[in-house]
N, C-alpha and C positions, 0 to 999 in steps of 0.2 A: 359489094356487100350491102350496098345502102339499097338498092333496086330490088333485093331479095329481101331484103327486113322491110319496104314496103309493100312489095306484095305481100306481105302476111300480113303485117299491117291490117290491112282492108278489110277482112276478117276477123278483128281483134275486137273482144268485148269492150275495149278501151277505148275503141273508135267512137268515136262521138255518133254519127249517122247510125249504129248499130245499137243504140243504146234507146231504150222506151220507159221514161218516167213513170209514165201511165197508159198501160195494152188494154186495145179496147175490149170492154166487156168487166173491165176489172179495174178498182181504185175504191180510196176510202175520201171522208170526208173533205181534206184536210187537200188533196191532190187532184181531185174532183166535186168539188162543193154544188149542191143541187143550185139549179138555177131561178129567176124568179116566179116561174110557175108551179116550181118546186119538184118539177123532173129534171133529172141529171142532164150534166151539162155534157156535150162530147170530150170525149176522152182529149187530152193535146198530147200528141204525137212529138215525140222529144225528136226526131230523126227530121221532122217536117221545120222543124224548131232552128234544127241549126245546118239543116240547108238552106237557111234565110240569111245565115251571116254568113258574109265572104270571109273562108279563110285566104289566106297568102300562101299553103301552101298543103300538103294532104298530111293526116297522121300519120307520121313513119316515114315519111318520106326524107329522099335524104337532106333536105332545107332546115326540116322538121330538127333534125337531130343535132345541127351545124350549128343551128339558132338556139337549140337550148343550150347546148354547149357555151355560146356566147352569155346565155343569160346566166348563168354557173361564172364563169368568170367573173363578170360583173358583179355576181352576187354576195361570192365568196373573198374575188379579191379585194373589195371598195371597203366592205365591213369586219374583215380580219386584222385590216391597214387601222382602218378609223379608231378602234379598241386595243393599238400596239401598250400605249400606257397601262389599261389596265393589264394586258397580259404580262408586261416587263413586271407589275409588282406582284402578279399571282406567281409567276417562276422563279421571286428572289423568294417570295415566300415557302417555296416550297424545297432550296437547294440551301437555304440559306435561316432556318425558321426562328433562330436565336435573336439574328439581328432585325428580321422584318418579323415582327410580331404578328403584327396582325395589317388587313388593307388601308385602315386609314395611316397608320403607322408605319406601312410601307412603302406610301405615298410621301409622306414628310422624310422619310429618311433618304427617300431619292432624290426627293427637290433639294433639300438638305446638302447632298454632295456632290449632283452634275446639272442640277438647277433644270430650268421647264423643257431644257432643251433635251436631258438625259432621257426625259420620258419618252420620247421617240426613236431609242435607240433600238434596231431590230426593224424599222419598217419596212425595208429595200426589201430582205430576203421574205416577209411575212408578205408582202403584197404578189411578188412574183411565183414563191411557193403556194399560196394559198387559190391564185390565179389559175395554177398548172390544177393544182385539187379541184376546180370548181368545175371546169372543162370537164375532168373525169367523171369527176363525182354523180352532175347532174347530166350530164350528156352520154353515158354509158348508162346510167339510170334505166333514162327512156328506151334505149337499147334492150336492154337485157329486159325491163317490163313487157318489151312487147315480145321477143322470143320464149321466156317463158311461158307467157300467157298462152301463145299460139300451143308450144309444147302442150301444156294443160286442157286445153279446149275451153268452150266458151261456159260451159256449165262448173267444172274444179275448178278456172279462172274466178268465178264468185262466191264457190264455199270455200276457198282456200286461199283467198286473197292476201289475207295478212301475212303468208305465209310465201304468197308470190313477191311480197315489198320487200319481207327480209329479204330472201333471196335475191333481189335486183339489185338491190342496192348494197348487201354485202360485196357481192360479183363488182362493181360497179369502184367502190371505197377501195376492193383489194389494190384494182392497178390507177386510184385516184393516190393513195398512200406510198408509191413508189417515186409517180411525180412528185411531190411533196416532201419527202427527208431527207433530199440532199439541205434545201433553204429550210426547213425547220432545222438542222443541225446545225449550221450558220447562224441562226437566227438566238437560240438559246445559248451559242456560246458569246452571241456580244449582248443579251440582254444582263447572262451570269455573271462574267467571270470580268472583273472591274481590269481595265486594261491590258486585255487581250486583243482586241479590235474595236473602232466603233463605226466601220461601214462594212458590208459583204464584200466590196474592193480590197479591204485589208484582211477579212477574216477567211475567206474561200481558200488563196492562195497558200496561207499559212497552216489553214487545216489539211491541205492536200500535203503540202512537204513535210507535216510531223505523222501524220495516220495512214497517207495515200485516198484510191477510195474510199476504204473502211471507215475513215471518218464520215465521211454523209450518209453511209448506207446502215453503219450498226445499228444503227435507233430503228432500223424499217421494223423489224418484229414486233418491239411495243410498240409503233407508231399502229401498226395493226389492231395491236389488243385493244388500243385505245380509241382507235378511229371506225373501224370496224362495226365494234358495239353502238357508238354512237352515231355512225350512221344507218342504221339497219333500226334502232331508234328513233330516230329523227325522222326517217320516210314514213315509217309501218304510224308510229303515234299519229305523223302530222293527218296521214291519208284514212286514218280511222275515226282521228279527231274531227275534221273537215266532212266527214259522212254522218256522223252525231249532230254536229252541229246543226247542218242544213236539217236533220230530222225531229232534231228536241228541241231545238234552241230558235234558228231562224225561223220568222212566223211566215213566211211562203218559200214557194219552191225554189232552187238555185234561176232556172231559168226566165223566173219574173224576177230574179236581183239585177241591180243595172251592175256595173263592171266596178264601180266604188264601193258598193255593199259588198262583191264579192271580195275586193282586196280586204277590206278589215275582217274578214269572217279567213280570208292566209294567213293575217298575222294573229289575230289571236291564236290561232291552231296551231300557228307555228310556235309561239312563245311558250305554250302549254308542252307541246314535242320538248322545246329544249331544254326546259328542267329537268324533264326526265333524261334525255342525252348527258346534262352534265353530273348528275347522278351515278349513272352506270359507265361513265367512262372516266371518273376523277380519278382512281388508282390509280389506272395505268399512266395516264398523265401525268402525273405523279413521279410515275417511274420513270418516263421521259426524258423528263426533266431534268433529274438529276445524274440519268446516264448521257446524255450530249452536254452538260458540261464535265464530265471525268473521265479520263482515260484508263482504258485496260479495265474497268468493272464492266460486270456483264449485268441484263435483267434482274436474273434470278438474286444475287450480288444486293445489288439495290433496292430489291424487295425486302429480301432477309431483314437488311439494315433500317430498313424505314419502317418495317415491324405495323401491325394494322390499324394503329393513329395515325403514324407518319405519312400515310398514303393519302389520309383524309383530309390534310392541313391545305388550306385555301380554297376548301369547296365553296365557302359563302361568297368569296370574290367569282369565283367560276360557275356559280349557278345565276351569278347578276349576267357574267359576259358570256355566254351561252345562251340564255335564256333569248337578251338583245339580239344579241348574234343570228341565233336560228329564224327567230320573227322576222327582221328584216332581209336576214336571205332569202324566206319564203317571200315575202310581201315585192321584193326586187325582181325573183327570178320570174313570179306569178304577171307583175309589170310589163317584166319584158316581153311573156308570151301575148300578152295584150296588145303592145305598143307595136309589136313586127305580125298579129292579128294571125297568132297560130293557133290550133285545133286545142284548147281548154276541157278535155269532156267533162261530165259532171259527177258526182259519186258514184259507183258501180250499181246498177240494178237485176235483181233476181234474173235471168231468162226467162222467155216465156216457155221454152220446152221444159224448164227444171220446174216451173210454175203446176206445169199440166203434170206430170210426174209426180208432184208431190199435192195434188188433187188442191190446188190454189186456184186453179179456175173456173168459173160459172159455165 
């Protein structure tokens, strides 16, 4: 599979080698600045640009794909673990919203009755679940980025980009969200339900003998409604925000940033993506929640009852752990294509056939 998604690969507007900042004959100020005689300076060649860095390994190729994979893990599981506390008080708060009022008060009421240590209940299945999600999430990503792209061709691959992220990344979340809710359903029933279990050792075995599988797998559907949105948000923002920015915001081109300008210029993009993520997927979370701690209620059930406040209760804790959340996933996963010195392209640029087409050249 991997030797056929990198042959097309090669081809892909997203390939780095394929991609031209500035075609000659054509640039504005800002990409081309006149030189000191005050005739234009030659165009630089983004393709010339980065067959100067060694990569370790081609875009698409199957390393390519193994590697992001691995930086998905890293990224999702190190930072889903790190933020178990606040997520244990954003889920009492939303199954439970009488007794945890609000986040700092549902901070105090947990130190209050299982002391600093409680706060870490749920980390096993959140590290290993979130793990198996990162794998998916970000290494079917790049998968499905480059097959649709190819589908599209190189010219719809950049009018219709936004529209290739949702896409990759919905595809991508679907079967990232399967790995994921057996240990999200483990995970909320020992953060909820005050002695039931307080390791996945004790809670896996005893959810399988009262539910079967049905217990890890009911939540998949709203794990979708929830996860879904908020990834297909999280790509489309992060990768539109990261193209704004190199163009309004950074005062030169991506490829005179050294590799430390680029990473702050991930995470703020990223941090901006995740509010809007924890925005559009708090309902469903919502509903989550309160259906993997109860049995026999369905979705629709839990929605009814939580009525359209109750859905919205602990957005301000979850647009804090989101927000962190997504930036540092960016900023980790971005690291690690770095540090293993994989194919990075830069924002997408016009073509030059769509260029001449739409009479943009001299």
């Amino acid at each position: 599979m991997f030797s056929s998604v990198a042959h097309l690969a090669r081809a892909n507007p997203f390939n780095t080698p394929h991609l031209q900042l500035v075609h000659d004959g054509l640039g504005d100020l800002r990409s081309n600045p006149p030189g000191p005689t005050g005739q234009p300076r030659r165009p630089r060649n983004l393709a010339a640009a980065a067959l100067e860095e060694q990569y370790s390994c081609d875009y698409g190729s199957g390393r390519f794909f193994i590697l992001c994979g691995l930086g998905g893990i890293i990224s999702c599981g190190t930072t889903h673990t790190a933020l178990v506390p606040l997520d244990l008080v954003k889920c009492r708060m939303q199954v439970d919203p009488q007794k945890y009022k609000g986040i700092f008060n549902g901070f105090s009421v947990t130190l209050k009755e299982d002391g600093v240590r409680g706060l870490a209940k749920g980390w096993a299945p959140t590290f290993i679940g979130y793990s198996l999600q990162g794998l998916c999430k970000f290494g079917f990503y790049e998968v499905f980025k480059v097959l649709y792209s190819n589908m599209l061709g190189e010219e719809n691959t950049y009018l219709w980009r936004t529209s290739l992220y949702l896409a990759a990344s919905a595809s991508a979340e679907f079967f990232a969200d399967i790995a994921l809710a057996p240990m999200e359903a483990a995970k909320v029933r020992i953060q909820t339900q005050p002695g039931y279990a307080n390791t996945l050792r004790d809670a896996a075995p005893k959810m399988y003998k009262e539910e079967g599988l049905k217990a890890f797998y009911k939540g998949v559907a709203p794990l979708w409604m929830r996860q879904i949105p908020y990834t297909m948000m999280k790509f489309a923002c992060f990768e539109r925000t990261v193209e704004a920015l190199y163009k309004f915001v950074v005062p030169k081109p991506r490829s005179e940033c050294s590799k430390p300008e680029q990473l702050v210029v991930t995470f703020v993009a990223g941090y901006i993506a995740g509010v809007f993520c924890a925005i559009v997927s708090h309902p469903a979370d919502s509903v989550v929640s309160v259906l993997n701690k109860e049995k026999g209620s369905s979705a629709s059930q839990v929605l009814k009852r939580l009525g359209f406040k109750g859905v919205w209760k602990g957005l301000f804790a979850r647009i804090i752990m989101i927000g962190t959340l997504t930036a540092l996933q960016w900023f980790i996963y971005d690291s690690v294509k770095v540090y293993f010195r994989l194919p990075r392209p830069p924002p997408p640029e016009m073509p030059e056939s769509l260029k001449k087409k739409l009479g943009l050249t001299q």
